[in-house]
C-alpha positions as CSV (number, residue, x, y, z in Angstrom):
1,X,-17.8,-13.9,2.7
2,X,-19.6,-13.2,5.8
3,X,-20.4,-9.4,6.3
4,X,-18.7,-7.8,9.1
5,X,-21.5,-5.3,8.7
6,X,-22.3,-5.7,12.9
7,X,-18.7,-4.2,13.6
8,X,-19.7,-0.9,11.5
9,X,-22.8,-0.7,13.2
10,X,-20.9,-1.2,16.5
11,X,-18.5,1.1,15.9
12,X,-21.2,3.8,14.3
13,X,-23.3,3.3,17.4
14,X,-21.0,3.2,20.1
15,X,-18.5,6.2,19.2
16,X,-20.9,8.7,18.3
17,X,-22.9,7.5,21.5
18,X,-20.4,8.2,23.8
19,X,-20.1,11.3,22.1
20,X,-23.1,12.2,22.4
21,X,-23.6,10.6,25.9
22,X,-20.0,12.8,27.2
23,X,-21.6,16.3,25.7
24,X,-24.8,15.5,27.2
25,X,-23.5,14.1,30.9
26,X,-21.1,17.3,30.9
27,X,-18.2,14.8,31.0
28,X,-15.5,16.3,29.0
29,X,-12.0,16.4,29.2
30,X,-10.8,20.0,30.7
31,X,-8.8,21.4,27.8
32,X,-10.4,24.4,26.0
33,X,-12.2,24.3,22.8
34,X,-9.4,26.0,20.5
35,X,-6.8,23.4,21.6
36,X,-9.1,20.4,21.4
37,X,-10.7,20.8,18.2
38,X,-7.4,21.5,16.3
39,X,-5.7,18.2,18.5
40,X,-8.6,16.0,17.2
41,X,-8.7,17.2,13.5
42,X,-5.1,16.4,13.6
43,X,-4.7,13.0,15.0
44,X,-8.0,12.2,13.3
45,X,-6.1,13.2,9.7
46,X,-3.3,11.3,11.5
47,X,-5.3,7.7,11.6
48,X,-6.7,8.2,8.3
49,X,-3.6,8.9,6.2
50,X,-1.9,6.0,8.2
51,X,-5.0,4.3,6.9
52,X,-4.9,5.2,3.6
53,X,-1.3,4.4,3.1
54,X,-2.1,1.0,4.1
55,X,-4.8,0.0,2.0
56,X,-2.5,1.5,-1.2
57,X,0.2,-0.9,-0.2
58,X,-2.1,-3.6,-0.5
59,X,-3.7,-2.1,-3.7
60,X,-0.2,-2.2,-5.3
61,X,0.6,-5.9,-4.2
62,X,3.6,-5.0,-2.5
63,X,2.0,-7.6,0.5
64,X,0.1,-10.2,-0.9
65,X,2.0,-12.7,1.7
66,X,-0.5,-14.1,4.5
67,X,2.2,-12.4,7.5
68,X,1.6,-9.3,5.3
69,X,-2.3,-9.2,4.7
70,X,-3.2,-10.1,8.8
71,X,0.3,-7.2,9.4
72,X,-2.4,-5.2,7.2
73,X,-5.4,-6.1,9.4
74,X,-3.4,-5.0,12.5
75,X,-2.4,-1.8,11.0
76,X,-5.9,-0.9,9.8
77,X,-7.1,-1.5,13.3
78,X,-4.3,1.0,14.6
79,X,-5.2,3.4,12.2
80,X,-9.2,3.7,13.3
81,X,-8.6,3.2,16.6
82,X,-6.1,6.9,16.1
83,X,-8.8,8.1,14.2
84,X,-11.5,7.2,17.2
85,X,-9.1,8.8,19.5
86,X,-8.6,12.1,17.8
87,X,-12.7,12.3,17.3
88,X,-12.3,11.7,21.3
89,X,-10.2,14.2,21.3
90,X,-12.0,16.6,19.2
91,X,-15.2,16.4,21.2
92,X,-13.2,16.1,24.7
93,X,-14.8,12.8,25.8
94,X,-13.4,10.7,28.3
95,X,-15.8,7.9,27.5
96,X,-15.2,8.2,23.7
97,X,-11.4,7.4,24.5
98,X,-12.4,4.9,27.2
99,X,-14.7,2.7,24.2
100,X,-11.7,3.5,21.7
101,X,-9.6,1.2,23.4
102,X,-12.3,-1.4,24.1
103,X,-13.5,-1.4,20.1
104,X,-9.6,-2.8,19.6
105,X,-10.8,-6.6,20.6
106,X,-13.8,-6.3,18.3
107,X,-12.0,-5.1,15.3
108,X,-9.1,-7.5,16.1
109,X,-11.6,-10.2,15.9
110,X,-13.6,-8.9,12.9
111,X,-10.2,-9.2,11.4
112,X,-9.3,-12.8,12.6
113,X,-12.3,-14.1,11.0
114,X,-12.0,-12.1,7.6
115,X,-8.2,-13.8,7.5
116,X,-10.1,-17.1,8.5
117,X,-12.5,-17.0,5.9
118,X,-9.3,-15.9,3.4
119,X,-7.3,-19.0,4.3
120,X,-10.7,-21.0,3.5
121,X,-11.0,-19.6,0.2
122,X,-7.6,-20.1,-0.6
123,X,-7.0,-23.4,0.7
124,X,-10.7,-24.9,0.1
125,X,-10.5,-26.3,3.9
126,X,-11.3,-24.1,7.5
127,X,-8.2,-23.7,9.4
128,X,-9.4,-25.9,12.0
129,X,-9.8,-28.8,9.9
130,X,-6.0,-30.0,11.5
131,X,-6.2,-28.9,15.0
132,X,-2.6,-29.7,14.8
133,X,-1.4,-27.5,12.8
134,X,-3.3,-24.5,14.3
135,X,-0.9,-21.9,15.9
136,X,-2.0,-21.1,19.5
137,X,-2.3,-17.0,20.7
C-alpha cells in the first residue's frame, strides 16, 4: 500500500505550527487560561475516545462492509479533526481552528485513496478500470 506518511507530516507540521505561530504572533482567542485549557483537554479527550471507539468497531468486524469501512474513514476524520479543535482550543489559537478545518479535504482524500487502493486489493482491478461504473461526488 502506498504510505500516507505526507498527511502525518502535514498534519504534524501544520497544527503545532500554527500553534506555535498563534503564541508567538499574540493571536489568541480571548478566553482566560483556566477556562481554555480545561475546554481543550476536554474536547481533545472528546475526538480521541470517538476515535478509539471507532477503530474497536472495526477491530471486532462488526463493519467489514465497504459502506462501513469508508463510514469508518469519515468518522476517523471527525474524530481528529475534534481532537485538532480542542488542541485549538487548549492553546487559544484562531489559526490552529482556522487549519483544522482546512486539514478536513486532505485527510478526506488520504482516505479516498486508502479505500481506492482497498477495492484494488480486493478486486485485483483499479476502480477506474470501468469508467462506467464509477460513482460521481
Amino acid at each position: 500500500m502506498p504510505q500516507a506518511n505526507w498527511v502525518i507530516l502535514v498534519h504534524f507540521a501544520l497544527l503545532w505550527g500554527t500553534v506555535i505561530v498563534s503564541l508567538a504572533a499574540g493571536w489568541l482567542i480571548p478566553m482566560p487560561l483556566y477556562v481554555s485549557i480545561p475546554l481543550g483537554i476536554i474536547v481533545w479527550l472528546l475526538g480521541f475516545l470517538y476515535n478509539v471507539s471507532s477503530v474497536n468497531r472495526y477491530r471486532r468486524g462488526e463493519e467489514m462492509y465497504g459502506t462501513a469501512l469508508a463510514r469508518r474513514g469519515y468518522q476517523r476524520i471527525a474524530a481528529r479533526t475534534i481532537m485538532n479543535i480542542g488542541v485549538a482550543l487548549g492553546f487559544r489559537s484562531w489559526l490552529t481552528i482556522i487549519i483544522a478545518l482546512l486539514l478536513i479535504p486532505i485527510y478526506t482524500s488520504a482516505v479516498r485513496r486508502r479505500q481506492r487502493y482497498l477495492d484494488y486489493m480486493r478486486t485485483g482491478m483499479l476502480s477506474d478500470a470501468f469508467p462506467d461504473r464509477i460513482i460521481k461526488h
